[in-house]
N, C-alpha and C positions, 0 to 999 in steps of 0.2 A: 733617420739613422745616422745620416755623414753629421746633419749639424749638433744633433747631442754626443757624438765621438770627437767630433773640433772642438766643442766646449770643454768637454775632457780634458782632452792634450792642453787647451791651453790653460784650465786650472791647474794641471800639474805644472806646468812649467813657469806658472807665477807664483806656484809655494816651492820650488825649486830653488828660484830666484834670492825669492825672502831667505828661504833659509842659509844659502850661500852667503848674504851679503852681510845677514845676522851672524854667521860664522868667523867671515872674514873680520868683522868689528870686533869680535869678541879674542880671538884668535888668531888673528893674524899680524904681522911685524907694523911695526908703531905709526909707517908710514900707510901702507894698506888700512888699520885703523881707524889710523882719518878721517882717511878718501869714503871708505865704508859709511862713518857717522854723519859723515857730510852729505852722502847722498840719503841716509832714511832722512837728516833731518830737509831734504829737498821732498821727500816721498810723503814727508807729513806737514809739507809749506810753512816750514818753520822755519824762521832767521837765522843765521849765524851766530854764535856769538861774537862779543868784539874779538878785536884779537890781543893778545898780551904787549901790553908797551914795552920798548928794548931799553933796558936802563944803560945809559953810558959809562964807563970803563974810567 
C-alpha cells in the first residue's frame, strides 16, 4: 500500500516538474527561457549549441 502511494506522489511530482519547466521555456522572460532549454536539452543529454560569435564594433 505505502510503496504503490510513493510511486504515485513521485509520478506526480515528475509530471509537475516537466510541465513547469516546459511552461517556463515557453512562457517565461527570455532569461528563464534559456535556462529552461538548457536544462531539457540536459534532460535529453544533448549538447549545446555553439554559441554566437561577437562581431566587433
Amino acid at each position: 500500500m505505502l510503496d504503490s502511494l510513493l510511486g504515485e506522489i513521485i509520478a506526480i511530482a515528475e509530471v509537475l516538474m516537466a510541465i513547469t519547466v516546459i511552461a517556463v521555456a515557453l512562457f517565461g522572460s527570455k532569461i528563464l527561457s534559456e535556462r529552461a532549454f538548457r536544462l531539457l536539452r540536459w534532460f535529453g543529454n544533448r549538447a549545446e549549441p555553439p554559441a554566437p560569435e561577437l562581431k566587433a564594433r
